[in-house]
VEXDREN-2710 file (C-alpha; in Angstrom, 1 decimal):
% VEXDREN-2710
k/r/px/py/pz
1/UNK/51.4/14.3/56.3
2/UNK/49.2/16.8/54.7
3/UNK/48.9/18.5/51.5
4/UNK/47.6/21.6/50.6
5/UNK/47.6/23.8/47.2
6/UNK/49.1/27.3/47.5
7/UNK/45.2/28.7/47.4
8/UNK/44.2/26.5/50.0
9/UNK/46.7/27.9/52.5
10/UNK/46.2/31.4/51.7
11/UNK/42.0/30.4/52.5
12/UNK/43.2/28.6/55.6
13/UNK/47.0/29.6/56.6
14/UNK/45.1/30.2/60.2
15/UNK/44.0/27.0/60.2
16/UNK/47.2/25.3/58.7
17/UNK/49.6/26.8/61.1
18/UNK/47.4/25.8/63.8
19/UNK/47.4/22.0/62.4
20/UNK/51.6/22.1/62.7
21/UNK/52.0/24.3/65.9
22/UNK/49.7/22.6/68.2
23/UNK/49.2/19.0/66.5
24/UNK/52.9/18.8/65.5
25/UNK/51.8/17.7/61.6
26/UNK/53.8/18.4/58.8
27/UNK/52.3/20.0/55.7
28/UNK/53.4/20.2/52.3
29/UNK/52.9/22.8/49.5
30/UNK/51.9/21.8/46.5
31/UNK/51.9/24.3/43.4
32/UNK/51.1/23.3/40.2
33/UNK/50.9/19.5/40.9
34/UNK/54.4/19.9/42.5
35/UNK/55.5/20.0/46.2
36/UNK/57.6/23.0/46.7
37/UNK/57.6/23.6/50.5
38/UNK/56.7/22.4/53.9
39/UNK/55.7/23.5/57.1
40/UNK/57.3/21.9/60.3
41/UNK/56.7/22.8/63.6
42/UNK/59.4/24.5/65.5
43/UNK/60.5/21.5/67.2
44/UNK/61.0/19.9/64.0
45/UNK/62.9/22.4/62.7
46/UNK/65.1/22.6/65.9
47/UNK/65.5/18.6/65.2
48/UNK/66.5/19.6/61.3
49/UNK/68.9/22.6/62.6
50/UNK/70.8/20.4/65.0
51/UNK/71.2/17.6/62.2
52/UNK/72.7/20.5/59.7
53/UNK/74.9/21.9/62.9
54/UNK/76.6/18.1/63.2
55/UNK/76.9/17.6/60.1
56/UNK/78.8/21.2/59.4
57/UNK/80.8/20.1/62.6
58/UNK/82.0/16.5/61.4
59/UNK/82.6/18.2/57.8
60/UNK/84.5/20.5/59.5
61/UNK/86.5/18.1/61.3
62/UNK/87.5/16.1/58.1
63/UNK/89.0/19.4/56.2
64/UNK/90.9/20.1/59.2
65/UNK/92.1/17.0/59.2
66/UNK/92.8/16.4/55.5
67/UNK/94.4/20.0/55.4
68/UNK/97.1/19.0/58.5
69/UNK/97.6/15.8/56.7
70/UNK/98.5/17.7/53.2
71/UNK/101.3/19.4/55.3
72/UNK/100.1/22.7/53.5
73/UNK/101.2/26.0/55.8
74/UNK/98.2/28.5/56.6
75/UNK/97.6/32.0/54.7
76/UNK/96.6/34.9/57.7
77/UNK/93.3/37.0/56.9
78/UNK/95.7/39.7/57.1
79/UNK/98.0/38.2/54.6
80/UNK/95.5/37.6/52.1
81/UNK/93.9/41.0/52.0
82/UNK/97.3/42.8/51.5
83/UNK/97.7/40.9/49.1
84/UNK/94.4/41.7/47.5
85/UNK/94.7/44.8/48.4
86/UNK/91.8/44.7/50.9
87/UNK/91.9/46.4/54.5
88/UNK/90.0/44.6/56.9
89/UNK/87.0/46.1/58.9
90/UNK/88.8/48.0/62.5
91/UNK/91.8/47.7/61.1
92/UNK/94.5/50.1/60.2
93/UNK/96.2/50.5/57.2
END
């Protein structure tokens, strides 16, 4: 992996995005002696994306699971926003 300064990218940031888009490296951004981003290349981040995704699914599935196990009953969209006095984008009031 690769470090670079802030001022080193904006010298090089043709260079840089050249080192992750066609030789796949990863590069960090360093600030002020800190890291404080990185640059992937798109399949990386397609790899990253689909991690999040199935982790959003699976945390998904546990709340819908927890909420039919807490034998709660289900509030409508429409419910809730007469109650809050709120009408709903295309639809009447």
């Amino acid at each position: 992996m690769t470090r670079v300064t802030a001022s080193e990218l904006r010298k090089s940031a043709a260079d840089v995005v050249n080192q992750v888009a066609y030789r796949g490296e990863r590069v960090v951004v360093r600030r002020r002696g800190k890291d404080v981003a990185a640059l992937v290349s798109m399949e990386d981040l397609q790899l990253l994306e689909s991690i999040e995704d199935a982790r959003d699914a699976r945390a998904a599935e546990r709340a819908l699971c927890d909420f039919e196990r807490s034998g709660a009953t289900a509030t409508s969209l429409e419910e809730v926003a007469r109650e809050l006095g709120v009408r709903l984008p295309g639809k009447r009031p």
